[in-house]
C-alpha positions in Angstrom: 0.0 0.0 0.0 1.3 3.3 -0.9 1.4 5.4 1.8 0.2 9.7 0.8 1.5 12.3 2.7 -0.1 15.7 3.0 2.0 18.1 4.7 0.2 20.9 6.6 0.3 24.6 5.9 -0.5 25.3 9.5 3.4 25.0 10.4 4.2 27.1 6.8 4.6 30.5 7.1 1.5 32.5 6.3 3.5 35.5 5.1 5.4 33.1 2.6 2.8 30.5 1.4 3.1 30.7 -1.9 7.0 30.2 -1.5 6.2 27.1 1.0 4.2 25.7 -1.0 6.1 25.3 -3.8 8.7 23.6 -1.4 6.9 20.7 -0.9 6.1 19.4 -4.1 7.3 16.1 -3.5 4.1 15.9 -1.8 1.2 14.0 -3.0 -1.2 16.7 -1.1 -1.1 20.2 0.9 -3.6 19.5 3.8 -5.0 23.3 3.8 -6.7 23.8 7.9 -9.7 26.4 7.5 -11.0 27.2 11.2 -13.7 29.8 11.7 -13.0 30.4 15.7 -16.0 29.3 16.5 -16.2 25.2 15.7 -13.1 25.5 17.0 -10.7 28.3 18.8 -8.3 29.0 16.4 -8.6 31.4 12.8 -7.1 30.9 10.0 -8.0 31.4 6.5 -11.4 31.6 4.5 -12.5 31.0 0.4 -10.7 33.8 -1.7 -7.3 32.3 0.2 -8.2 28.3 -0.6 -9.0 29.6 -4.0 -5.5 31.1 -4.7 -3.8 28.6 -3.3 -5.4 26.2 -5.7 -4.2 27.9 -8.3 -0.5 27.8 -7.5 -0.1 25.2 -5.8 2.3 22.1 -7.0 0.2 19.6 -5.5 -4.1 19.2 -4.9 -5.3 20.5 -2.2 -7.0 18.5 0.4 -8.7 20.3 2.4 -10.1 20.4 6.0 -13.0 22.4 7.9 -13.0 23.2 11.1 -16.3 25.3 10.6 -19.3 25.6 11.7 -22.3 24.7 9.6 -20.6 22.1 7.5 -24.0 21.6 5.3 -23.9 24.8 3.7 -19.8 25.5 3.9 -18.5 22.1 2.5 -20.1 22.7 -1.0 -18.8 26.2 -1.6 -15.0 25.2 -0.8 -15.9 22.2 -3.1 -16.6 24.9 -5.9 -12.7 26.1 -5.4 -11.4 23.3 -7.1 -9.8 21.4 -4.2 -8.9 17.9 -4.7 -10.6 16.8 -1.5 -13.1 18.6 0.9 -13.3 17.1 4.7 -15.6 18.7 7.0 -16.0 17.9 10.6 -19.0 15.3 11.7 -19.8 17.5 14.8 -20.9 20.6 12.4 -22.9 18.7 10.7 -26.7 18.2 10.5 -26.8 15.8 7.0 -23.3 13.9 6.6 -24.4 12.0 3.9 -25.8 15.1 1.5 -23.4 17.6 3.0 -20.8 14.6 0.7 -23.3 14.5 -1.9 -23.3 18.2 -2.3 -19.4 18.0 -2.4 -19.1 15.5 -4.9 -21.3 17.1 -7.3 -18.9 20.3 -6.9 -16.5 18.0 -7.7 -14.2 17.2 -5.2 -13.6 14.0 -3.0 -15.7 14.2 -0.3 -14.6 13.5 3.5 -15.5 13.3 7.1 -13.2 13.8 10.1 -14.5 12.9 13.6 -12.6 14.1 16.5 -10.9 11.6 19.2 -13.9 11.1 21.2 -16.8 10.9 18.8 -18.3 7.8 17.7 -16.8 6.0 14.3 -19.9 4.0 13.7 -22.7 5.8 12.1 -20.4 6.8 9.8 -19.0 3.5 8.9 -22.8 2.4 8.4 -22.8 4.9 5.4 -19.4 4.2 4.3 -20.4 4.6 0.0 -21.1 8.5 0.8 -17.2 9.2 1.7 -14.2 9.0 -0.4 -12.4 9.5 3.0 -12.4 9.1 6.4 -10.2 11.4 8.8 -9.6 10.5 12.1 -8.3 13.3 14.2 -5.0 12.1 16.2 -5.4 14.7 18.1 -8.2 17.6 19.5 -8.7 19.8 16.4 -7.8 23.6 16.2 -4.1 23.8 16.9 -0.9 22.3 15.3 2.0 20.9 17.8 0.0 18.5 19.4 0.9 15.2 20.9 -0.3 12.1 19.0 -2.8 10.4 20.9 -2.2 6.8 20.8 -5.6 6.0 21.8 -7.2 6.9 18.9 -6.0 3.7 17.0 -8.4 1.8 18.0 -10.7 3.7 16.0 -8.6 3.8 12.8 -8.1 -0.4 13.4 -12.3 -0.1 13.1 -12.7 1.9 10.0 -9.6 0.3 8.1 -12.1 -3.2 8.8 -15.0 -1.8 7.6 -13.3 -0.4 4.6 -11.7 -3.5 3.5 -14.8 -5.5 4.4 -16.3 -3.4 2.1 -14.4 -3.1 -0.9 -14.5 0.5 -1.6 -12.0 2.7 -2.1 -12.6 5.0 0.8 -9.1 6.1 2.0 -8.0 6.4 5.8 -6.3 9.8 6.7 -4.9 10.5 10.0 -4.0 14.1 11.5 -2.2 15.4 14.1 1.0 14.6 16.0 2.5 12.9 13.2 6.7 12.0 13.4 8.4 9.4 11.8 7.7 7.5 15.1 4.5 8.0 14.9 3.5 7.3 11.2 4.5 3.9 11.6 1.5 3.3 14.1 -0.3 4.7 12.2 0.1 2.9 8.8 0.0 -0.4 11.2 -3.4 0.5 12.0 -4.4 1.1 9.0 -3.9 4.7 7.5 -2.8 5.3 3.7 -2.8 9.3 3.9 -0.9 11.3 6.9 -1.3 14.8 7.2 2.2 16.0 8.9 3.1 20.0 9.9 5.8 20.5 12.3 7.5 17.0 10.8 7.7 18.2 7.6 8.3 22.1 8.0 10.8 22.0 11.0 13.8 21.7 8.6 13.8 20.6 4.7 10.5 19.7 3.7 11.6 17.9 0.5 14.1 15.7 3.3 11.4 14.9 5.8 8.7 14.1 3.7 11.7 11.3 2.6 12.1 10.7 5.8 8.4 10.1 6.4 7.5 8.3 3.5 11.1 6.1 4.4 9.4 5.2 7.9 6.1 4.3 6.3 7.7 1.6 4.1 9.0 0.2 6.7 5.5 -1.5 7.6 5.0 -2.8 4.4 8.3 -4.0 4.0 7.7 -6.3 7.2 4.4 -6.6 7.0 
């Protein structure tokens, strides 16, 4: 299995991210964080900033709302052009239109649930995602320590997807190293979203080194 890795702007410079983008093109992604302060505490960006970064950057976009009112949000940042739109369970009223919606926008559609919220209902309509996140850590700020409890729920969903034979991938987000990418590609994640890991130094070196440590579970496997 080929492991994708979608470094996170979060840790970029926000002056520069035009500049920062461009250095990690090695990349198969650029995981782009939009957070309204209100779903969760932290602001970043909005739509007239996802849409120029679509159109320079060297790799899709996959993004991820932290917003409030996912059902009426997650279709407009579909209509940027983004590879791949995720929005957050918890801000959701409809999961399985709010997808719809984004699909027919034309993007990959996505749902992230945060460390304590239950996987199941949304393994029960596994055909409406392209893509599952689960949140290795509490959403709204990068740094964060990798929780290892959450694997349990990652084990769960990689069951149900392979159970199921669609190709829904499993992304995992926050805390990531080159320690801990290797549990989490044990348990069954095939896209890692990575800040600090890749922006603290060379980019174009540590996504190497992470995609280095991520073979290592297939290669003994």
């Amino acid at each position: 299995m080929s492991i994708r890795i979608s470094p996170s702007i979060l840790s970029a410079d926000f002056a520069n991210l035009e500049r920062d983008l461009q250095r990690i093109s090695s990349a198969d992604l650029v995981h782009v964080d939009v957070m309204d302060g209100h779903f969760v505490p932290n602001l970043t960006l909005g739509l007239p900033v996802v849409q120029r970064l679509g159109e320079v950057s060297p790799v899709p976009l996959d993004l991820h709302l932290m917003i409030d009112d996912a059902d009426r949000w997650a279709p407009r940042y579909a209509e940027t052009g983004a590879f791949s739109v995720t929005f957050s369970a918890e801000a959701a009223t409809d999961p399985v239109s709010t997808a719809r919606a984004i699909r027919s926008n034309g993007a990959r559609a996505s749902v992230a649930v945060k460390p304590g919220t239950d996987l199941e209902p949304y393994l029960q309509t596994l055909d409406a995602y392209d893509m599952i996140l689960v949140m290795t850590v509490e959403p709204g700020f990068g740094g964060q320590s990798f929780m290892p409890e959450t694997m349990a729920k990652l084990t769960r969903a990689r069951a149900a997807v392979s159970a199921s034979g669609l190709d829904v991938w499993l992304e995992v987000d926050g805390g990531i190293t080159t320690e801990t990418i290797v549990t989490a590609v044990e348990n069954g994640a095939d896209t890692v979203v990575a800040g600090s890991a890749v922006y603290g130094g060379s980019p174009v070196d540590n996504i190497a080194a992470l995609r280095a440590a991520a073979a290592t579970v297939a290669l003994t496997s």
